[in-house]
N, CA, C and O atoms as a Maestro MAE file, in Angstrom:
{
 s_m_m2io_version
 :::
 2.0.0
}

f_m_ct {
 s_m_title
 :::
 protein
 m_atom[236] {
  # First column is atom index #
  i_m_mmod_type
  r_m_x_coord
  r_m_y_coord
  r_m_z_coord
  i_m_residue_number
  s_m_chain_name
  s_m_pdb_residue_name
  s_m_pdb_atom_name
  i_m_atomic_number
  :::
  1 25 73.252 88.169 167.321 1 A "UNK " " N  " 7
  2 3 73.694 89.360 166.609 1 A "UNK " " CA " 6
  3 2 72.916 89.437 165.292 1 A "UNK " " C  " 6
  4 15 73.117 88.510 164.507 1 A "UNK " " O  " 8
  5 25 72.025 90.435 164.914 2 A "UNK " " N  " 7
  6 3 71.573 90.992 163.696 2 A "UNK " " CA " 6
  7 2 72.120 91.065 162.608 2 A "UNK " " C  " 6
  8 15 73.339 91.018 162.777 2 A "UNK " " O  " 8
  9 25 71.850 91.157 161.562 3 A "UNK " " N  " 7
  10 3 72.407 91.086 160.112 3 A "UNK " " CA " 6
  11 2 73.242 92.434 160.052 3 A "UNK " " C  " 6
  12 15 74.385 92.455 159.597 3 A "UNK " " O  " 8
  13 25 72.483 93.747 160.626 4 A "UNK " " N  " 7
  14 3 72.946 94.811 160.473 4 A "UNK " " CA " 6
  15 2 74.307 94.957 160.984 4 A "UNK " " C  " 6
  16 15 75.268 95.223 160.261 4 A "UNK " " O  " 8
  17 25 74.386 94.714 162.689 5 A "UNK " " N  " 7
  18 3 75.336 94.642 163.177 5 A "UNK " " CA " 6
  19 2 76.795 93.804 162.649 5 A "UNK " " C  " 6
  20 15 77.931 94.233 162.850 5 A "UNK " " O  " 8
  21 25 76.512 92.726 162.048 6 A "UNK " " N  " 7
  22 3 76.997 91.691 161.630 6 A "UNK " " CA " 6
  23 2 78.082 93.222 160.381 6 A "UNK " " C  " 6
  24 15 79.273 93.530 160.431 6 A "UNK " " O  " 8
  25 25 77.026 93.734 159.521 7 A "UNK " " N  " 7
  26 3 77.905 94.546 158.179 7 A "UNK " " CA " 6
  27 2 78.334 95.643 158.478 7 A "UNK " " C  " 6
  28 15 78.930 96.291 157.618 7 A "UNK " " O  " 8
  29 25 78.110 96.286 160.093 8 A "UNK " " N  " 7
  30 3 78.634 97.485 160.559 8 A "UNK " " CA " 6
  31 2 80.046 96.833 161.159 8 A "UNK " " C  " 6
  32 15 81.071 97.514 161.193 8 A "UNK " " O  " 8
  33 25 80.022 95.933 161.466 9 A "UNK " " N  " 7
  34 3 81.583 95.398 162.073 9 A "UNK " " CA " 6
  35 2 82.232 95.170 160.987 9 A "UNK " " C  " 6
  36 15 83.403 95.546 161.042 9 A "UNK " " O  " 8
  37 25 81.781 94.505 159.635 10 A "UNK " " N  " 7
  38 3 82.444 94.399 158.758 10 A "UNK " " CA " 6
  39 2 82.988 95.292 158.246 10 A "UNK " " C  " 6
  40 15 84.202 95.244 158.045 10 A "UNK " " O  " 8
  41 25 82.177 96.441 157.867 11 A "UNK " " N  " 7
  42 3 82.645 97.847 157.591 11 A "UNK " " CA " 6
  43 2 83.667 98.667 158.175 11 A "UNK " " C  " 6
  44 15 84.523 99.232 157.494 11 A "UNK " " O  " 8
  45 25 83.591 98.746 159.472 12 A "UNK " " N  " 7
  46 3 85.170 98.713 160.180 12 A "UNK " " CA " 6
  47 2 86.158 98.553 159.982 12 A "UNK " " C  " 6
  48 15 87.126 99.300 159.846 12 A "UNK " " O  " 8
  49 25 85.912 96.816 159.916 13 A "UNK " " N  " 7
  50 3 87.030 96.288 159.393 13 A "UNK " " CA " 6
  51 2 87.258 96.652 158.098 13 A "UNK " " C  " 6
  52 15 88.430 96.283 158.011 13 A "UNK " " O  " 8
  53 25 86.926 97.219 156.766 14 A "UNK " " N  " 7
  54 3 87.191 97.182 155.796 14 A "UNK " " CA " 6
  55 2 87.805 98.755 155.771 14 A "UNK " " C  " 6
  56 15 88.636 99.125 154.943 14 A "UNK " " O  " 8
  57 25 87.282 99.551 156.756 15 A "UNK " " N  " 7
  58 3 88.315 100.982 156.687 15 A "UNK " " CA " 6
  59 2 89.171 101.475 157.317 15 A "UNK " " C  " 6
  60 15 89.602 102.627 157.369 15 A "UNK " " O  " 8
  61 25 89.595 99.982 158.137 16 A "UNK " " N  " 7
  62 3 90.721 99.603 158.501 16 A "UNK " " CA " 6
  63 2 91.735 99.384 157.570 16 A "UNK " " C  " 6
  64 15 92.826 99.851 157.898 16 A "UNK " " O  " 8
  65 25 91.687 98.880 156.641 17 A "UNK " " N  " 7
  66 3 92.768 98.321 155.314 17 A "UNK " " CA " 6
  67 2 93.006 99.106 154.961 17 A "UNK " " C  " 6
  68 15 93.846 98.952 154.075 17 A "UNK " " O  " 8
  69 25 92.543 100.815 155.251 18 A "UNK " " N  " 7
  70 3 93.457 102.233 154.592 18 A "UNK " " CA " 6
  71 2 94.788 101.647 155.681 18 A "UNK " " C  " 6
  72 15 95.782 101.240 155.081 18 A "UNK " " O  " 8
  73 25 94.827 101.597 157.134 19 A "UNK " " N  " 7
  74 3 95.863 101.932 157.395 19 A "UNK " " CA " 6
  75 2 97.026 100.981 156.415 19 A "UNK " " C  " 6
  76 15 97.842 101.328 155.561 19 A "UNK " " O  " 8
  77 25 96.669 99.683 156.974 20 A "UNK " " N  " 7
  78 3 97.782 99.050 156.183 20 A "UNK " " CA " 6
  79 2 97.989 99.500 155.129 20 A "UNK " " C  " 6
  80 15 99.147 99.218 154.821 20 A "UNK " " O  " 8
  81 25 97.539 100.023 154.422 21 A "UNK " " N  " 7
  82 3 98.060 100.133 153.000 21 A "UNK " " CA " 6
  83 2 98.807 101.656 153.121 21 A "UNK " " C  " 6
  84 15 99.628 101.936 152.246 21 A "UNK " " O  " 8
  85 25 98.538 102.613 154.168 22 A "UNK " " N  " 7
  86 3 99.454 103.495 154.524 22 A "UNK " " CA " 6
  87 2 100.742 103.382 155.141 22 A "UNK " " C  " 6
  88 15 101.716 104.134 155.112 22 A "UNK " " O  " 8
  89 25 100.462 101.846 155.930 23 A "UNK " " N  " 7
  90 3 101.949 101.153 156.604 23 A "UNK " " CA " 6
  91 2 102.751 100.681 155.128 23 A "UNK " " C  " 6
  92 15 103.978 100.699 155.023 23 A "UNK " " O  " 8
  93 25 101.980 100.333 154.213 24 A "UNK " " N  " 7
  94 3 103.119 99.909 153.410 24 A "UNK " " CA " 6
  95 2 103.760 100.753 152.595 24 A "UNK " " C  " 6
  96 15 104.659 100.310 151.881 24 A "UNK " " O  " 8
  97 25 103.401 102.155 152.558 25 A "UNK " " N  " 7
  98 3 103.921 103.257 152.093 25 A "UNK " " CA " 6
  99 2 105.396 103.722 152.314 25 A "UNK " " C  " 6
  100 15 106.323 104.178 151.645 25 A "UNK " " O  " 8
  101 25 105.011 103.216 154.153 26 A "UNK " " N  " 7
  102 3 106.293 103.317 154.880 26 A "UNK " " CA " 6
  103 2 107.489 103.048 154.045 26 A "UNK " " C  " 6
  104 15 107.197 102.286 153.122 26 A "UNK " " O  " 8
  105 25 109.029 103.495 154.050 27 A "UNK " " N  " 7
  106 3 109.957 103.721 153.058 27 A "UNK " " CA " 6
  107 2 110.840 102.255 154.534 27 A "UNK " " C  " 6
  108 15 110.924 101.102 154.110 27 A "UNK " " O  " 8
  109 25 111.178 102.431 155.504 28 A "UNK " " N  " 7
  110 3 111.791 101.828 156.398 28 A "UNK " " CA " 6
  111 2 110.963 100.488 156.830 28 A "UNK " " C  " 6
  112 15 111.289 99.995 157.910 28 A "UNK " " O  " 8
  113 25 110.015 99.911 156.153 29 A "UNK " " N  " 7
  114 3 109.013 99.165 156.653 29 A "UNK " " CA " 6
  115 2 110.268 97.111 156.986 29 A "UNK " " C  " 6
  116 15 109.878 96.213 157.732 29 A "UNK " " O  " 8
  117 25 111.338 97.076 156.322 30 A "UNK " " N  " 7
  118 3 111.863 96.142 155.983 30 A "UNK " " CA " 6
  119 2 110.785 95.135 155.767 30 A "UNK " " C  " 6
  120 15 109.888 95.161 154.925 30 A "UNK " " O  " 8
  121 25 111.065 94.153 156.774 31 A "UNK " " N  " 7
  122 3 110.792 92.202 156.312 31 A "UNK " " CA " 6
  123 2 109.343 92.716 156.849 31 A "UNK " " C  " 6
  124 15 108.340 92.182 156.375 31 A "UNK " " O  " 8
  125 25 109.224 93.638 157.726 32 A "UNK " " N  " 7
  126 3 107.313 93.425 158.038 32 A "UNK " " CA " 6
  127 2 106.353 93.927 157.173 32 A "UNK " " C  " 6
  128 15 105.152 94.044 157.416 32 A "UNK " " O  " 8
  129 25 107.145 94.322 155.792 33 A "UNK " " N  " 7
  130 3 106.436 94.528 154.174 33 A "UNK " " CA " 6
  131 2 105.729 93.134 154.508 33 A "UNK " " C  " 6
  132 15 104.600 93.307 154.967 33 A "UNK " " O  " 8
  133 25 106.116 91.780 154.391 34 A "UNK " " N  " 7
  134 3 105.697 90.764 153.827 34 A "UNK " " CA " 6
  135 2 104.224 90.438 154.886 34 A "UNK " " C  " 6
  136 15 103.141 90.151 154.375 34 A "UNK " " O  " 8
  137 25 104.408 90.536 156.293 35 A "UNK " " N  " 7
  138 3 103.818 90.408 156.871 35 A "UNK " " CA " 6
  139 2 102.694 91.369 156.283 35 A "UNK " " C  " 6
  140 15 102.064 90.757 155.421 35 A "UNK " " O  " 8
  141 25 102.289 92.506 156.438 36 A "UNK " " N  " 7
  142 3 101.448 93.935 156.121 36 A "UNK " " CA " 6
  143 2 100.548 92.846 154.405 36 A "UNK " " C  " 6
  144 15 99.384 92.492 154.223 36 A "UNK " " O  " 8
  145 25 101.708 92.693 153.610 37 A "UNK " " N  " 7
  146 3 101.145 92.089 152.393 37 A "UNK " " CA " 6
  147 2 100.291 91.102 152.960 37 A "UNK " " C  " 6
  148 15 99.094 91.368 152.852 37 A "UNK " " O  " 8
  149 25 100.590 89.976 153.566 38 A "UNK " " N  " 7
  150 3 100.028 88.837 153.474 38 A "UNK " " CA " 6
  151 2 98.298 89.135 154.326 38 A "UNK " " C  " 6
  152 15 97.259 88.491 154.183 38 A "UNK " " O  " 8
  153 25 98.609 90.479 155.284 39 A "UNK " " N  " 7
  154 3 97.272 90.830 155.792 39 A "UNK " " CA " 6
  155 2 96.412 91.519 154.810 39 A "UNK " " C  " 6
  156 15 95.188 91.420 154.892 39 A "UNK " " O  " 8
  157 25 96.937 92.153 153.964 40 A "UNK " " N  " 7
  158 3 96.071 93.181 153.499 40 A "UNK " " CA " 6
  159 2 95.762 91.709 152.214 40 A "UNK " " C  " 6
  160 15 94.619 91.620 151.767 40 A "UNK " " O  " 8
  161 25 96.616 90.887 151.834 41 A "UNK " " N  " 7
  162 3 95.797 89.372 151.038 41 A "UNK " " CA " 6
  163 2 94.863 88.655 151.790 41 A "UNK " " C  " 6
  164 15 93.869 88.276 151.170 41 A "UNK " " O  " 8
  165 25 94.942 88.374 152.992 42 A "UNK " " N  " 7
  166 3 94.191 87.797 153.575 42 A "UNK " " CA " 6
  167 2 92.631 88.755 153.743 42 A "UNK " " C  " 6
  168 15 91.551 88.429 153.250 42 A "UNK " " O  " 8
  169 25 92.837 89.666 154.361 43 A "UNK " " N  " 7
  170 3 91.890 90.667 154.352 43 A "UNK " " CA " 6
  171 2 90.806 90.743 153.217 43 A "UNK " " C  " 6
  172 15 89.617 90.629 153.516 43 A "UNK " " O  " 8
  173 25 91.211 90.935 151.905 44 A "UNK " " N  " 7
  174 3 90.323 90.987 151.147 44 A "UNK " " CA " 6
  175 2 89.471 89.864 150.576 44 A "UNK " " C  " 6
  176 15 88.337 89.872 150.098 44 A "UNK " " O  " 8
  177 25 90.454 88.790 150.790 45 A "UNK " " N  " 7
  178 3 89.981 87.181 150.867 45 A "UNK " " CA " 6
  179 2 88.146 87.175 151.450 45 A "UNK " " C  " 6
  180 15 87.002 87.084 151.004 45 A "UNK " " O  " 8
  181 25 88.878 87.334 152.685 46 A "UNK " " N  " 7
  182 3 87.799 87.233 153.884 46 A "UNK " " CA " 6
  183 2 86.558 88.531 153.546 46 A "UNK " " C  " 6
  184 15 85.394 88.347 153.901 46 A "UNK " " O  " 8
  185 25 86.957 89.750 152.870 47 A "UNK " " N  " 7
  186 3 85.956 90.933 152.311 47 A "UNK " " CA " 6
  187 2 85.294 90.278 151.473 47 A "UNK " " C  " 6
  188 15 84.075 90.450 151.454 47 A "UNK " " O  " 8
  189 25 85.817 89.491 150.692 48 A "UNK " " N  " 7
  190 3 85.412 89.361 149.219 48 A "UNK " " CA " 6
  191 2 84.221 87.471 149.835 48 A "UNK " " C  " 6
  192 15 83.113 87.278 149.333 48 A "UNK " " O  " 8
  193 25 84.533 86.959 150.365 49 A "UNK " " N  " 7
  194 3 83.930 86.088 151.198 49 A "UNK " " CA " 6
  195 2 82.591 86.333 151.370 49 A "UNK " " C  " 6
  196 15 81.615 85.839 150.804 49 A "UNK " " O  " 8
  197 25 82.705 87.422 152.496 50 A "UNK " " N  " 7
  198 3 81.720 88.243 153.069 50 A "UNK " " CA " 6
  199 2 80.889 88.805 152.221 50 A "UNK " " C  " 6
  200 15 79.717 88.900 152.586 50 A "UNK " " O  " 8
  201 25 81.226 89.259 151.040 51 A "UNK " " N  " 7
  202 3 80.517 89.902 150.333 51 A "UNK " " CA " 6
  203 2 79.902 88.858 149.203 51 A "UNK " " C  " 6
  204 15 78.823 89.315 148.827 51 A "UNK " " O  " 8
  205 25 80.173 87.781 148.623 52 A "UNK " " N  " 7
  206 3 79.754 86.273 148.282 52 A "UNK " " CA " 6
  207 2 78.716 85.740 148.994 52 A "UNK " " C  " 6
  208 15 77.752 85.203 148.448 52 A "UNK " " O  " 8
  209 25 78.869 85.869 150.366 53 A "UNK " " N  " 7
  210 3 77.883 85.499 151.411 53 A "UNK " " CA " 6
  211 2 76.633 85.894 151.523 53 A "UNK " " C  " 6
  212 15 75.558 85.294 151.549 53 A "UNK " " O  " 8
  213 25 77.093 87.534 151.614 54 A "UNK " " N  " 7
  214 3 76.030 88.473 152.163 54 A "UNK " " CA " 6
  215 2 76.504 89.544 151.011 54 A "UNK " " C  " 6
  216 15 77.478 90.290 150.912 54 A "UNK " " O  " 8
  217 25 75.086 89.206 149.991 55 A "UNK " " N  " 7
  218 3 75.147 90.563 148.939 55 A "UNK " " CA " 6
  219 2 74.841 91.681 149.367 55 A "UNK " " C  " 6
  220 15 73.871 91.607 150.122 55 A "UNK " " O  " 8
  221 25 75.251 92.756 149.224 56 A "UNK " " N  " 7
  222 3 74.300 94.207 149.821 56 A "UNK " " CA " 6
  223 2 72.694 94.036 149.230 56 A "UNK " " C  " 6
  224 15 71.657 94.125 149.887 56 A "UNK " " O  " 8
  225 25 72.825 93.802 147.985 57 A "UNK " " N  " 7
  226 3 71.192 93.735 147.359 57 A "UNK " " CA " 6
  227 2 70.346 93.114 148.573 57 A "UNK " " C  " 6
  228 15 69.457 93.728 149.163 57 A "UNK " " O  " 8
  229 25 70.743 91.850 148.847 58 A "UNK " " N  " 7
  230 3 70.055 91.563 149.909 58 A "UNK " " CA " 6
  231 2 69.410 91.525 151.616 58 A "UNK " " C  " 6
  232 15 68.737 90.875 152.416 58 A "UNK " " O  " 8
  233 25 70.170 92.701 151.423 59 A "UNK " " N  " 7
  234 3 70.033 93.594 152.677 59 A "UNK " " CA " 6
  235 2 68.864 93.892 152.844 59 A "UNK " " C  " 6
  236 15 68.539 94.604 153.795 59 A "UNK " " O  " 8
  :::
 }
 m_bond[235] {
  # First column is bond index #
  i_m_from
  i_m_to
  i_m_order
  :::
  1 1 2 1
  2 2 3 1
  3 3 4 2
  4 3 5 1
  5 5 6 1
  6 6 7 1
  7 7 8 2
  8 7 9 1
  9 9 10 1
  10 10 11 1
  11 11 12 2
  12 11 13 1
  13 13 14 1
  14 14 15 1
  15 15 16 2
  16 15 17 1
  17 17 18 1
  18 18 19 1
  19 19 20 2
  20 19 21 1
  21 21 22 1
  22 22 23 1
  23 23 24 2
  24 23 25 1
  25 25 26 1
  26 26 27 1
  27 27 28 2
  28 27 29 1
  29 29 30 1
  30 30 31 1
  31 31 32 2
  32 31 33 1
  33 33 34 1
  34 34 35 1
  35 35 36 2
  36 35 37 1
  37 37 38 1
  38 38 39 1
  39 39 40 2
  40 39 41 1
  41 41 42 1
  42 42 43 1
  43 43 44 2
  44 43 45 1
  45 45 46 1
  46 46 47 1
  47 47 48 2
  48 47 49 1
  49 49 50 1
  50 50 51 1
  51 51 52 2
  52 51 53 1
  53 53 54 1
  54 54 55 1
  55 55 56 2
  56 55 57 1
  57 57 58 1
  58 58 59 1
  59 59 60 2
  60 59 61 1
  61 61 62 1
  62 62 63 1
  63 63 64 2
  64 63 65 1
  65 65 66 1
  66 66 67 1
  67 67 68 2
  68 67 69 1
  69 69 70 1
  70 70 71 1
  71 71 72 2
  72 71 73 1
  73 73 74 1
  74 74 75 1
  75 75 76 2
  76 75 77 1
  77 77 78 1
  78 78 79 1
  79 79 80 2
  80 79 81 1
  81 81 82 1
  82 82 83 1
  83 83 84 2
  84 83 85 1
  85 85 86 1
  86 86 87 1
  87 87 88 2
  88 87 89 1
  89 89 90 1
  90 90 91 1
  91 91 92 2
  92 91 93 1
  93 93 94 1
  94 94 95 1
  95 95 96 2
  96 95 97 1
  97 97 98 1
  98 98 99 1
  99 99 100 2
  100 99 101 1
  101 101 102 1
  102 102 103 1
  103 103 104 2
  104 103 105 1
  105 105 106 1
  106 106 107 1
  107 107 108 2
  108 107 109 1
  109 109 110 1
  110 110 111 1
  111 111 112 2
  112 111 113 1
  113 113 114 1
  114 114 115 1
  115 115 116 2
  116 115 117 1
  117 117 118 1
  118 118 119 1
  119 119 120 2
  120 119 121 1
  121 121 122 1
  122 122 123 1
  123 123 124 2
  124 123 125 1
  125 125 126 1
  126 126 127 1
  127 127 128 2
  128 127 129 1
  129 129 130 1
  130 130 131 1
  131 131 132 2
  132 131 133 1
  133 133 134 1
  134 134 135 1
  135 135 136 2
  136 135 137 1
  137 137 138 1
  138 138 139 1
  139 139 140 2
  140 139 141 1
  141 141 142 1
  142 142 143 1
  143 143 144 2
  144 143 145 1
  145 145 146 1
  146 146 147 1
  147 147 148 2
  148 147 149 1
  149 149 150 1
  150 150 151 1
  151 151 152 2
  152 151 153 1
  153 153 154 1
  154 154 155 1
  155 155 156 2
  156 155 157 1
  157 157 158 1
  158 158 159 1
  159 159 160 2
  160 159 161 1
  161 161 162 1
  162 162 163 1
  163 163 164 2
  164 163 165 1
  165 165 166 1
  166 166 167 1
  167 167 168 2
  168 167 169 1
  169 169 170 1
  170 170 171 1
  171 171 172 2
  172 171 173 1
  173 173 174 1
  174 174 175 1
  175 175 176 2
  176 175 177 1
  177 177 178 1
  178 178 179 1
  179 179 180 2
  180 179 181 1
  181 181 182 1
  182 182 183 1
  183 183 184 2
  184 183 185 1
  185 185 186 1
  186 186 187 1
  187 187 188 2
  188 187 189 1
  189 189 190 1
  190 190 191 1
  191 191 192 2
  192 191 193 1
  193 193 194 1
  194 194 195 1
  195 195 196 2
  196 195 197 1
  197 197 198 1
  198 198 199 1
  199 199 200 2
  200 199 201 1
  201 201 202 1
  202 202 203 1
  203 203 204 2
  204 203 205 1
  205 205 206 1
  206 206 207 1
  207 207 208 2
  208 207 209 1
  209 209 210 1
  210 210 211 1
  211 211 212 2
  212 211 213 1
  213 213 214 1
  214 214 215 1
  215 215 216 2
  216 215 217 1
  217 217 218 1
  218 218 219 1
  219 219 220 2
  220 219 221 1
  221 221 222 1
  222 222 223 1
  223 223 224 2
  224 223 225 1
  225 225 226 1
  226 226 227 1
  227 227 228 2
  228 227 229 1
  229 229 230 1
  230 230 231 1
  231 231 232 2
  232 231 233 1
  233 233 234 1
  234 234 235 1
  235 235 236 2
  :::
 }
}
């Protein structure tokens, strides 16, 4: 797999994290708030990783 391919999947995944953060809007969301939180923490973990890794500059 290519470098490119590699930051187009990433990218996906990163405009993916609108939804969650629209699930947590949800007013009825109860105890799966914590769950939704701990993804959208983990998530940026792993963005912010990725982006440590692989600078855009160096694209």
């Amino acid at each position: 797999m290519d470098t490119q391919a590699i930051r187009d999947r990433i990218e996906q995944i990163r405009s993916k994290r609108e939804v969650l953060l629209r699930l947590l809007e949800q007013p009825d969301l109860g105890t799966l708030r914590i769950d939704v939180n701990q993804a959208l923490e983990e998530m940026d973990d792993l963005l912010e990783e990725f982006d440590n890794a692989f600078p855009a500059n160096a694209a």
